[in-house]
C-alpha positions in Angstrom: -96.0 -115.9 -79.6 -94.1 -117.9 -82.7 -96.0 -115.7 -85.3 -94.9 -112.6 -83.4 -91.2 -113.7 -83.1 -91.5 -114.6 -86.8 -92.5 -111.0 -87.5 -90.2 -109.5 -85.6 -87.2 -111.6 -86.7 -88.1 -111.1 -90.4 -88.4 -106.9 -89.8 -84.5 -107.6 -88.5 -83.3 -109.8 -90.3 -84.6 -108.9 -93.7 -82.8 -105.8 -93.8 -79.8 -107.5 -93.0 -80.3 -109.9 -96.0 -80.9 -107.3 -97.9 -77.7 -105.4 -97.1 -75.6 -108.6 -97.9 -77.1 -109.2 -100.9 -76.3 -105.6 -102.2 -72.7 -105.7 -101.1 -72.5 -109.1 -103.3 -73.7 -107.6 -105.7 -71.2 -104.4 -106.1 -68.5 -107.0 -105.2 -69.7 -109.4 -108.5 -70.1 -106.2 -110.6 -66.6 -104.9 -109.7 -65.2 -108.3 -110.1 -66.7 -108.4 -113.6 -65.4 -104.8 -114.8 -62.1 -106.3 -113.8 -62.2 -109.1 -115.7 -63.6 -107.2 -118.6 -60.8 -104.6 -118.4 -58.1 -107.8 -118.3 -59.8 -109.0 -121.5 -59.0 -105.9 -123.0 -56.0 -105.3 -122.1 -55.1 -108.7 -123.6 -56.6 -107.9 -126.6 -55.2 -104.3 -127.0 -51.8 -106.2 -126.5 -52.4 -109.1 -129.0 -53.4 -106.5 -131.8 -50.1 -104.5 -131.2 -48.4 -107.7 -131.5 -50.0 -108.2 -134.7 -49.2 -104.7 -135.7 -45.7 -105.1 -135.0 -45.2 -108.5 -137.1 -46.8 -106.7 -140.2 -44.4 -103.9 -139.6 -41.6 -106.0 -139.1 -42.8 -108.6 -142.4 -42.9 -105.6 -144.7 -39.6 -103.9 -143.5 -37.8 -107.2 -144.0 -38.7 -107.9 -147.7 -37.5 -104.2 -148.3 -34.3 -105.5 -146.6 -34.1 -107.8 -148.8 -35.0 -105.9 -151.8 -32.6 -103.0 -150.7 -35.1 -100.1 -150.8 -34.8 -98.7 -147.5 -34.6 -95.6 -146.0 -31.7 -95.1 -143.6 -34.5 -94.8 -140.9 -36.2 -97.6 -142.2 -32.7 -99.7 -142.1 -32.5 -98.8 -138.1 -36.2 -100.3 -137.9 -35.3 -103.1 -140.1 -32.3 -103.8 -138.1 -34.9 -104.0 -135.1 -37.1 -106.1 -136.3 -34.0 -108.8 -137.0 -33.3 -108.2 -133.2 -37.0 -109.0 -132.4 -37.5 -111.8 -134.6 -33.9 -113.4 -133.0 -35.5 -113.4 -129.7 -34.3 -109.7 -128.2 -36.3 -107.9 -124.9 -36.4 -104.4 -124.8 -35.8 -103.6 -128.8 -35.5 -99.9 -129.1 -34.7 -97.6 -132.8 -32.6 -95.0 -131.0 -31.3 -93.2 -134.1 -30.9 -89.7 -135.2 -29.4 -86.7 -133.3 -30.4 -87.8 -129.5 -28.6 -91.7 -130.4 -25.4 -90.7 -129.6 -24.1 -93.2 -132.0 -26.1 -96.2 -131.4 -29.4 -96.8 -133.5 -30.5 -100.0 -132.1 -30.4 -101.0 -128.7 -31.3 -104.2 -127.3 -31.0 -107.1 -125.0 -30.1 -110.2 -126.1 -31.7 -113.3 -125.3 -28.8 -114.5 -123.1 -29.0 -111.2 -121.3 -26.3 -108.9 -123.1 -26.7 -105.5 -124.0 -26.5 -105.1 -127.8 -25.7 -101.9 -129.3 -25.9 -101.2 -133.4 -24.7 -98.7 -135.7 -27.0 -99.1 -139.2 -25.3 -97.4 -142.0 -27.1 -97.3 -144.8 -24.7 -97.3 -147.6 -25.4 -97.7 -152.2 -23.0 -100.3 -153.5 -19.7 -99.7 -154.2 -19.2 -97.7 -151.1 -16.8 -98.6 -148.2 -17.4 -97.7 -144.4 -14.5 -96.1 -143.4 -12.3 -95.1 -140.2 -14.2 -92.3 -139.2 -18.0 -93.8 -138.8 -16.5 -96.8 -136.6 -14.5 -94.7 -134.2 -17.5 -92.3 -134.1 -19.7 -95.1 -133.1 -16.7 -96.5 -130.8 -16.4 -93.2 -128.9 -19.6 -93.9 -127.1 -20.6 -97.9 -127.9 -18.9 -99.2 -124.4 -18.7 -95.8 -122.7 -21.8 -94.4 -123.3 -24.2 -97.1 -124.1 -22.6 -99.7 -121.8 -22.9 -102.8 -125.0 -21.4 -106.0 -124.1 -22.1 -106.5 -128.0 -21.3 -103.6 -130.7 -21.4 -103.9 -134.2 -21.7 -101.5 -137.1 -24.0 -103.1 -139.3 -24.3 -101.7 -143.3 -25.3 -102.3 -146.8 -22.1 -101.6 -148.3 -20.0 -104.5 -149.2 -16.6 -104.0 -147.2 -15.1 -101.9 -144.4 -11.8 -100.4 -145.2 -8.7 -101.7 -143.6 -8.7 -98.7 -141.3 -12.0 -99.1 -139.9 -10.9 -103.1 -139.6 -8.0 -102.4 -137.6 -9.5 -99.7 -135.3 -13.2 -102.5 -134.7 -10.6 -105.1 -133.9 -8.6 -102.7 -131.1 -12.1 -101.2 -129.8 -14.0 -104.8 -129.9 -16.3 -103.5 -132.3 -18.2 -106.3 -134.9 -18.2 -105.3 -138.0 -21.4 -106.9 -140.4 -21.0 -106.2 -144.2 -24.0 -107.1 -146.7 -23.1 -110.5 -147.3 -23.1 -111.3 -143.1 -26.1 -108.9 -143.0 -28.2 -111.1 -146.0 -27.1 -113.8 -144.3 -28.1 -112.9 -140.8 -31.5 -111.7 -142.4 -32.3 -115.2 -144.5 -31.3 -117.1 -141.1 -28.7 -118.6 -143.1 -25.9 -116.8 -141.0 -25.5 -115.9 -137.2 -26.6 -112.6 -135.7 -24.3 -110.5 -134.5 -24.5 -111.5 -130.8 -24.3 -115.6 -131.8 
């Protein structure tokens, strides 16, 4: 009677066993294409990290050698915001900015908001491009920070007086070399 029982337990049993060791196995295999796809999703992120700190290298030494692009100022610009510790860094230029063409959040949590003007020497930023920007900075963009940041060497007294009513910042070329050399604040600090 034992070697029966044995028999018949094993026809019962083994299928059983057999079951739970194919459902182990699906779980370990989906369990491992899990895993494999976390691996890659680190590694797709890693590599765009990479990416963007080549980009944002390169756009700095043209910075510095003043051979940008007005669109490649706006990126520039965004690449200070990055490298100063900034979430959520977004080149918002062109037609669709409605002013702005950096936004940002700072590290202590405030919205920035920049103008770029990309301007040759000898050329002042006037009136009109601050209160253009100033029309929708606060209103439209909601910064806690704004700032009209340029290449050209001085703001005229106008645009001074109106930044100064609408809390605007304004950052020449020296405050800009110096924010980009880390030798001067940024425009949040």
């Amino acid at each position: 009677m034992g070697a029966g029982r044995a028999a018949v337990a094993a026809l019962v049993v083994a299928p059983k066993v057999a079951d739970i060791a194919e459902q182990q196995a699906v779980v370990l295999a989906s369990a491992g294409m899990c895993a494999l796809a976390a691996v890659a999703a680190v590694l797709v992120v890693r590599h765009r990290r990479r990416v963007r700190a080549r980009d944002d290298a390169r756009v700095l030494v043209a910075l510095r050698q003043n051979s940008l692009s007005p669109s490649e100022f706006e990126e520039a610009l965004a690449a200070l915001c990055r490298r100063d510790g900034c979430a959520d860094v977004q080149v918002v230029g062109g037609s669709g900015g409605l002013g702005a063409d950096v936004i940002a959040r700072a590290p202590d949590g405030r919205r920035i908001v920049l103008q770029a003007k990309r301007y040759r020497n000898g050329r002042s930023v006037g009136s009109q491009d601050v209160q253009r920007f100033g029309g929708t900075a606060h209103t439209i963009h909601g910064a806690d920070v704004a700032a009209v940041v340029t290449t050209a060497q001085t703001f005229t007294p106008q645009a001074r007086a109106y930044a100064a009513k609408a809390r605007i910042l304004l950052v020449p070329a020296r405050e800009l070399a110096a924010w980009e050399s880390q030798t001067g604040p940024a425009p949040w600090d």
